[in-house]
C-alpha positions in Angstrom: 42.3 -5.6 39.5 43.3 -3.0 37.0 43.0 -3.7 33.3 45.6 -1.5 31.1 44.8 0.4 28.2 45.9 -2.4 25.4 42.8 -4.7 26.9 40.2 -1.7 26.7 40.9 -1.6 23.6 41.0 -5.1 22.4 37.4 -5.6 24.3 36.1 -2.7 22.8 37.0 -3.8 19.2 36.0 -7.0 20.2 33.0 -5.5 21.1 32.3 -3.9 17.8 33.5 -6.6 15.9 30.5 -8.7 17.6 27.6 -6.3 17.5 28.6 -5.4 13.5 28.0 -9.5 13.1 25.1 -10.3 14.9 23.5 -7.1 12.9 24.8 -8.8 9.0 23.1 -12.1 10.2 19.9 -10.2 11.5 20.1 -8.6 7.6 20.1 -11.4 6.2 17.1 -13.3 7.7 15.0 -10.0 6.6 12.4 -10.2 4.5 11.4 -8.2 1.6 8.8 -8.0 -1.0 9.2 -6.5 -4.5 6.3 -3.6 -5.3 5.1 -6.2 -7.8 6.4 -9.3 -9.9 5.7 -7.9 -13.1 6.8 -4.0 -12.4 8.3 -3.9 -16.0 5.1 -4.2 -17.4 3.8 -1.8 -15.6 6.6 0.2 -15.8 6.0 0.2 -19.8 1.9 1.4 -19.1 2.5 3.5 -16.2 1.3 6.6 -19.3 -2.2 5.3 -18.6 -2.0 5.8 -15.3 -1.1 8.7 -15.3 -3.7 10.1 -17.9 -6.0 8.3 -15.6 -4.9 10.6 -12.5 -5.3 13.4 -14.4 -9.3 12.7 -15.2 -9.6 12.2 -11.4 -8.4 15.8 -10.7 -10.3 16.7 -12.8 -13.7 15.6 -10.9 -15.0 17.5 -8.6 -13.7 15.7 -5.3 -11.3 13.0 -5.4 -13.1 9.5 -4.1 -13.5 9.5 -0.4 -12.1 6.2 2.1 -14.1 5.7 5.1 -13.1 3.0 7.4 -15.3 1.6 10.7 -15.1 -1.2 12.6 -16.6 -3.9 10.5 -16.6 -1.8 6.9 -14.0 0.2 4.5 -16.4 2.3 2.3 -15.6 4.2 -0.8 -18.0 7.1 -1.8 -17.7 8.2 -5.8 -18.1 11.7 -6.7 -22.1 12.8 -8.3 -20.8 12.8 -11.5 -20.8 8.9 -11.1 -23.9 8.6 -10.2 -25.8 6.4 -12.0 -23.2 5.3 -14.1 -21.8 1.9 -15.0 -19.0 1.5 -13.1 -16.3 -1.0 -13.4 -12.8 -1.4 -12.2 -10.5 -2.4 -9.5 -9.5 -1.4 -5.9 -6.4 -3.0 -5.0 -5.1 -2.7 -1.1 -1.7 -2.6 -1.2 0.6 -3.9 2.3 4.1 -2.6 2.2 4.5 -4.8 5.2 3.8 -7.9 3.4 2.7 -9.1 0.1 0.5 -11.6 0.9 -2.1 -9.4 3.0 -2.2 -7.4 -0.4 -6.0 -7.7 -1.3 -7.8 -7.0 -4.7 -11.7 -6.3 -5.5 -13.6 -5.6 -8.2 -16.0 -2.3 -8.3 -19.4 -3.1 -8.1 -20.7 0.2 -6.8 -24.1 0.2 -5.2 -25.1 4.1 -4.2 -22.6 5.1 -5.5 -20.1 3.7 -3.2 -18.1 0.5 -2.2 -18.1 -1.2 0.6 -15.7 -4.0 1.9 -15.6 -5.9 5.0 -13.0 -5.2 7.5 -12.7 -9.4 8.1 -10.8 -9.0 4.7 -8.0 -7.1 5.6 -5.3 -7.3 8.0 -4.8 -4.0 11.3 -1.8 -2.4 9.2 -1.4 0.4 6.5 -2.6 -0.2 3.3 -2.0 2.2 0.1 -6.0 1.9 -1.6 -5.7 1.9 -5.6 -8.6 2.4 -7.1 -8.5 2.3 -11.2 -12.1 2.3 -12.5 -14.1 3.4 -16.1 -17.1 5.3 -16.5 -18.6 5.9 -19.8 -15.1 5.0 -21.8 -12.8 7.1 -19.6 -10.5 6.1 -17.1 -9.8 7.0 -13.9 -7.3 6.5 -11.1 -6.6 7.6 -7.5 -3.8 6.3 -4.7 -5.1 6.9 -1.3 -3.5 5.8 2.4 -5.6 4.4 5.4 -4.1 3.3 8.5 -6.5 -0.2 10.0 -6.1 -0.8 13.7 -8.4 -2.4 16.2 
């Protein structure tokens, strides 16, 4: 059977007309998450943060992100040692929101551990935002989790 040249072309833009609708209806079952729900806010004090980075350049190594099998552990620079320390390290998931995890600093040896059992096998961006004696500091790190 031979097919003429007006049916190629009616199956081939039938063709495209298919594959360009089953790919709008895979968009729209997507999911995405905003950065945050109140990123206006933090739009508006995003000048703190950034005063913050710049007293973490200033130290003399940025804060170190270990992880192992069971831990994730966060080693401080010397000149925090043996300092009150408080803050907070928030994980950040761009795959989803809700495996977004934050902790409070309660450094021990100067360093922070957290259990592994916490956090999901994906890539998290680490923000850590602490204070030590009155000045701020701040410091966006990446680590990849897998099995």
């Amino acid at each position: 059977m031979k097919i003429s040249w007006g049916w190629k072309i009616t199956m081939l833009y039938s063709g495209f007309v298919v594959m360009m609708v089953s790919l709008v209806v895979a968009s729209t079952h997507q999911h995405f998450d905003l950065v945050s729900k109140d990123y206006y806010e933090e739009e508006i004090a995003y000048q703190k943060v950034i005063d913050a980075g710049k007293n973490q350049s200033a130290l003399s190594r940025p804060l170190a992100i270990h992880a192992s099998d069971k831990t994730v552990t966060i080693d401080f620079p010397e000149e925090f040692k043996d300092k009150a320390l408080s803050g907070n390290i928030q994980f950040y998931s761009p795959v989803n929101s809700e495996w977004d995890k934050n902790f409070s600093i309660s450094a021990q040896n100067n360093s922070v551990t957290i259990l592994r059992s916490a956090l999901h096998n994906t890539r998290y961006t680490v923000k850590i935002s602490c204070k030590v004696d009155g000045k701020n500091y701040y410091q966006e790190s990446e680590i990849m989790l897998h099995s």
